[in-house]
Structure formats: structure tokens, C-alpha cells
C-alpha positions, 0 to 999 in steps of 0.5 A: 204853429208856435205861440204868436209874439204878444204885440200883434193884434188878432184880426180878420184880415180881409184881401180883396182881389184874393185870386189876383197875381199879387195875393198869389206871388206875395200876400198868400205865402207871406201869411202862410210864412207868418203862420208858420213861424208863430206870428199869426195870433191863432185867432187871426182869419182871412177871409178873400174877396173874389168875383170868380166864385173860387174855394178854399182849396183853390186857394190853399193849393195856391199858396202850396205851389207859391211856398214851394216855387223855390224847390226847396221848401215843403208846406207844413201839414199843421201850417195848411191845416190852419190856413184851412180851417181859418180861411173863407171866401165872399164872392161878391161885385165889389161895385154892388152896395148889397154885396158890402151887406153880405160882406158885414155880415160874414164878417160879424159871424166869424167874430161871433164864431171866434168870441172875441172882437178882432181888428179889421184888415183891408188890403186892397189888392186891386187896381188902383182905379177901384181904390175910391169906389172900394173904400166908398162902400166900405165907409157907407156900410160901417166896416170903416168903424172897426168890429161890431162891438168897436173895441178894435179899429179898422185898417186899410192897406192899399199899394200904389200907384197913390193917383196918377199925377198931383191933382190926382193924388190930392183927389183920391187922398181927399176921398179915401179919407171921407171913410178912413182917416189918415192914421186908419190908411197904411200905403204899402211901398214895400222897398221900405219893408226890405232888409237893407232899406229898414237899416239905411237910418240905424247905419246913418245915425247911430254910426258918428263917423258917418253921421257926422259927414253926411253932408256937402262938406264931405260928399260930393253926389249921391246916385241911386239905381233901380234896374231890371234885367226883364221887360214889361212881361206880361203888364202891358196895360199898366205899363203904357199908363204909368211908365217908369217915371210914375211906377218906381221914381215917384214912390221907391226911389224918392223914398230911398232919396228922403232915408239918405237925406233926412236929418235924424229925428227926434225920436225914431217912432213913426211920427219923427221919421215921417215928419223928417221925411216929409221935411226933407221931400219938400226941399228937393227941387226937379230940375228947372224946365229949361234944363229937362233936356240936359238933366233928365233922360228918358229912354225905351229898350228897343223891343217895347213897341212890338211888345205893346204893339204901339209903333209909336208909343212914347212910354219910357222904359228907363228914367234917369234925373238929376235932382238938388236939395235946397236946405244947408245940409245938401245944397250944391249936391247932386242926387242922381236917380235911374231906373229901367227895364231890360237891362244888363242887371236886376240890382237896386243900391244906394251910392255916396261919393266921398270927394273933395273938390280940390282932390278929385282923384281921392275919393271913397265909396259907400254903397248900401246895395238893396238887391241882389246881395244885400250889404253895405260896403266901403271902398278905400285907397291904401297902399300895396304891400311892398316897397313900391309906393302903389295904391289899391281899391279895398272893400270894407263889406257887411254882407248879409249872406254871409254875417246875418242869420238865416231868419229874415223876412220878406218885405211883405211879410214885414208888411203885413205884421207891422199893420197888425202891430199898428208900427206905421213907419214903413208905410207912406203918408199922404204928405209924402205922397204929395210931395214926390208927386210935386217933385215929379210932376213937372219932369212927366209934364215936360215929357209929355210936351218932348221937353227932353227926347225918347231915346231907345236903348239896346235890350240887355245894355245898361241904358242910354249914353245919355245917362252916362253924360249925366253923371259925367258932368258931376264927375263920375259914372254910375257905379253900379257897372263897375263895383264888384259888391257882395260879390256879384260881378257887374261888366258892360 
């Protein structure tokens, strides 16, 4: 291992739930990477939180068959060396008050071991449910107070869901908060750790042409797409509570909606960011309740049920909204959101349509494309060559495959590292929580009483018609089917 960068903190950083799918598919190797590539200080321990009694070998073979899923990376002996000698494991119930005891004093030890007093890591990977009664057990026996000599602080990170509706929400903020307080609590949404997504305001505000035009006077809407060519797989379960509503609207895509709508902070720290995200979330109206049927779609693929084994579930798999934005800078300009499962193509992009009422037919596109490709690309009209006066379609692209250097990393990695710097920009506060539920709520709430009809879908297609009817009513259709980006082909 190389030498770490100076401004993360050394820490022991404790996962619950260490034998869990998402410490396995993206907790584990993103530390191994870290280590790897010197950003771990060498003080930094990990210790994993399991009620199956696993060992450090379990674990370390692991990470070894994750980091080499992709047939083309090798585990670094010294790297897996590291990890062993810095690595241990409390089996514990973590509903058992005695177990948090054990849970102290192993940690006390190692920090006695390593002589120096080191912040103290939380992630929570865990079902939501047992988020409350975790931290609850975590403040009654002091580890919210950081090490034994309280010179370092406590952290906890958890991922969503952030509750299952608004009153929910409220409830778990109120409780997580008797223990932690707000500035201690990192809420991982990890689209805002990804490459394209940490660049939305850098392209925005430090770009004039397009700084300047961000706004009604110059687009006409604004679409944004999250879709997946898999179905559910295995989370059967999770899926028939949350739907796609509650697992990417309310938290990824009201996310991308606020980095493209925000006006430019003061400062781009984390506290004027999070104040303008927050601003701008509260402005954004769902649709008013007579119109959920016209301006929202929900759709379910058409093998679902038998995959649940529901006949009658009323679960969407696909979610389509039209949303507007009462402030000056955006108001009379619609933001489109979909997102669904078993479609024709895993992709996630931004699309900002450039169109004067008068001039329909002149119009530029501005795609930011999240994945696959990462790049943000503009369409233009110029003239062929030639003596004809014929148009054509032009794409000005910055493509990261082919303009970055081959040093990036991975959401989680970025996830991970920025806890351990304190950088809480790309995490989501507790007012932001409670405003994207504000804004989603009463669209689930109108579902829930058939305000708008489940329609099914073909496995493979690209959705309800529905959804195209939505954005044809603005003039449009959703891009993603047809632009050739960076340079994936998309064809209905």
C-alpha cells in the first residue's frame, strides 16, 4: 500500500451486516480499491458485524472473488494481507443491549492496540426497518460519542429507503436523531457519488453559455430517465413494498431533478449546495390530484406477478411524472421523470430540450448520460456540406471513455472516502428527505386509491404507451430511444 492522501481521517469503520449482498457486491471491494490505491490511512480497521459467527477468511475470500468478478483484475497479496491483519469480526444480535457492550469493548481494544484514538464508522448495511432500533443501541451505550478519549467523533452512514412515506420519514429522522445528530448522519444515495452526476454543477456553472440559459426563456422541458433492462431477480420482498415510486423517484431522480434546477450557491461547500437543493425540492409541485391520471403512469412488466407470485399485486414496476417548478426561473416548464424494470435498455440520463415556442421544429439537445457511456453530449442543426441547402444532426460529445484517464472511481468508493474526509456534499439531508417525500407522496397516495390505472408492459419494451403520450403532450418523445450517445445505439 502506498501513502494514504493527508485529509482522510484514520478510523475504525464498523458494517453491520458484513456477510450481506451489499457489503459483498459493493462495501467490501470498494475498501479493498481504497487500500489498494493508497487511500486508506494505515491505521484504519474494519471491523463486521454478523450473527452467522463468519471469519475473517470468509470474508477475505469474499472480497477476492468480488474484485475479480470482472476476469481481468487480480487481489494484490499486500492489499489482502493488509486487509487481514486489519480486519475482525463481532458476531452479535444486534437487538440484544449486552451485545452492544461487547460491541464497545472491542472496539476500545483495538484503539488501545493501534494508540491512537480513531473516528468511529457506522454503515448500516441492513434493512431499513432495523435502522431505528440499531442506532437506539448505539446511543444508549455511548458509541454515538465517538472514541474513548472523545477526541475523534462518531459517524453513521445508512442507505435508503429514508422511511416509507412522509410521516415515516419524519419518524425515523426524529429517532435517529435522539442519538446522532444531524451533521453525524451521512444518508447514502450513491447516484450522487457517480462520475456524471458529481459534474452536473461544475458543467452548469462554470460554463456561461450554459449557465446563462438555464432557464424558461431558453428550454422548453426537461426529461430524465433511469431504466433497467433486469426485473426484480431475486428482491421480492423489498420490491412488493417499495415499488418503483419509493425506490428510485423519491431519492435518485428528485436528486438529479434538484442538481438541474438549483440556482448556484454561494459557495460550492456542502452547506450552500444542500441550502439551494433544498430551495429548489420545496418549489417543485406533483401533479394536482385531479390530473394523476393524465400526468402520471404507472405500469407493471408483464411477468411480475408470476415472479411474486401475486396474481393481483398492484406494485408498479415503471413510473412515469410530470412534475413543474413554481419559482421564476422554471415556472411553465415541465420535468419529466421515468423510471422501470425489464426494459429494452439499462441507461440513466439527463435531457434538456432547447426550444423556442415560435420555432418548434429548432430545437438543441443536451444530454448528460449517467450510464452506460458516461458523456454529455449536444445536438446541433447545421448545414451538409455541399450546394444544397440541407440540414443535419451533429453531436458535440465529451465522452468519458474516450477523454478521461482511466483513474475513476466507483460511487461507493467516493462514498466511503468522502465519510472519512467529514465532505458531506454528496449525501442527503434530513430537509431534503422530507421534501422529495412531500413531492411523492400524494402521487403514491393517489395510486393506492386507482387515481390513475396500473397498466402492463411487454418484458424487453420500452414501457407503457402511456409514457409517450405523456411527453407528446409537451411536444416531444423521450430521447433516450433515439439519440446514438457515447456511442451506445438505442432502437424501439
Amino acid at each position: 500500500m502506498s501513502e494514504p492522501t493527508k485529509d482522510l481521517q484514520p478510523a475504525i469503520i464498523t458494517i453491520f451486516g458484513i456477510t450481506g449482498d451489499l457489503a459483498k457486491r459493493y462495501l467490501l471491494p470498494s475498501l479493498y480499491m481504497l487500500a489498494n490505491n493508497g487511500l486508506l490511512p494505515l491505521n484504519t480497521k474494519i471491523v463486521g458485524v454478523t450473527r452467522s459467527g463468519a471469519t475473517v477468511e470468509e470474508i477475505l475470500n469474499k472480497i477476492k472473488i468480488s474484485v475479480e468478478s470482472d476476469g481481468k483484475t487480480k487481489c494484490q497479496e499486500s492489499t489482502m494481507q493488509w486487509f487481514k491483519e486489519s480486519l475482525s469480526i463481532v458476531s452479535m444480535d444486534i437487538i440484544d443491549n449486552a451485545d452492544y457492550i461487547k460491541l464497545k469493548d472491542k472496539l476500545d481494544s483495538i484503539e488501545d492496540k493501534t494508540g491512537i484514538c480513531l473516528l468511529r464508522v457506522f454503515y448500516l448495511a441492513i434493512p431499513s426497518a432495523m435502522f431505528a432500533p440499531v442506532v437506539d443501541k448505539l446511543g444508549e451505550q455511548g458509541l454515538n460519542k465517538g472514541c474513548q478519549h472523545g477526541t475523534h467523533e462518531s459517524r453513521l452512514l445508512i442507505e435508503k429507503p429514508f422511511g416509507y412515506d412522509l410521516q415515516s420519514a419524519k419518524e425515523l429522522i426524529v429517532r435517529l436523531q435522539k442519538s446522532f445528530t444531524e451533521e453525524q448522519i451521512y444518508r447514502i444515495d450513491h447516484y450522487l457519488a457517480k462520475e456524471t452526476v458529481q459534474n452536473i454543477l461544475a458543467f452548469r456553472f462554470n460554463n456561461p453559455i450554459f449557465t446563462e440559459t438555464f432557464n424558461s426563456k431558453h428550454i422548453s422541458h426537461i426529461m430524465i430517465t433511469a431504466t433497467e433492462s433486469i426485473g426484480i431477480e431475486n428482491r421480492v420482498t423489498f420490491y412488493e413494498q417499495m415499488g418503483a415510486m419509493r425506490d428510485f423517484i423519491q431519492s435518485h431522480l428528485l436528486q438529479l431533478v434538484a442538481l438541474t434546477t438549483m440556482d448556484e450557491p454561494k459557495n460550492m461547500d456542502a452547506k450552500s449546495i444542500h441550502q439551494q437543493k433544498e430551495i429548489i425540492l420545496n418549489s417543485i409541485l406533483p401533479p394536482h390530484a385531479d390530473n394523476m391520471g393524465v400526468e402520471t403512469v404507472r405500469g407493471q412488466y408483464n411477468t411480475y406477478r408470476k415472479e411474486v407470485g401475486d396474481i393481483k399485486s398492484q406494485t408498479e414496476t415503471y413510473a412515469a411524472i410530470k412534475l413543474s417548478i413554481n419559482n421564476d426561473r422554471w415556472r411553465d416548464v415541465p420535468v419529466f421523470i421515468r423510471t422501470g424494470k425489464a426494459l429494452a435498455e439499462k441507461v440513466n440520463e439527463i435531457t434538456i430540450i432547447y426550444q423556442k415556442p415560435n420555432k418548434p421544429k429548432h430545437k438543441n439537445i443536451l444530454v448528460i448520460r449517467i450510464q452506460p457511456n458516461e458523456g454529455i453530449v449536444l445536438d446541433l442543426t447545421i448545414k451538409k456540406p455541399g450546394f444544397k441547402d440541407e440540414l443535419q444532426h451533429v453531436q458535440m460529445d465529451f465522452c468519458y471513455q474516450q477523454k478521461l484517464s482511466d483513474v475513476q472511481y466507483t460511487a461507493y468508493e467516493r462514498v466511503l472516502a468522502d465519510t472519512l474526509r467529514g465532505d458531506k456534499t454528496l449525501f442527503v439531508t434530513s430537509q431534503e428527505v422530507l421534501a422529495s417525500w412531500r413531492i411523492t407522496s400524494p402521487i403514491i397516495e393517489a395510486w393506492a386509491n386507482n387515481r390513475s390505472a396500473l397498466t402492463f408492459y411487454d418484458n424487453g419494451s420500452w414501457g407503457p404507451a402511456a409514457a409517450d403520450e405523456l411527453v407528446e403532450g409537451a411536444g416531444s418523445s423521450w430521447q433516450t430511444d433515439i439519440l446514438n450517445i457515447c456511442p451506445t445505439n438505442f432502437k424501439k
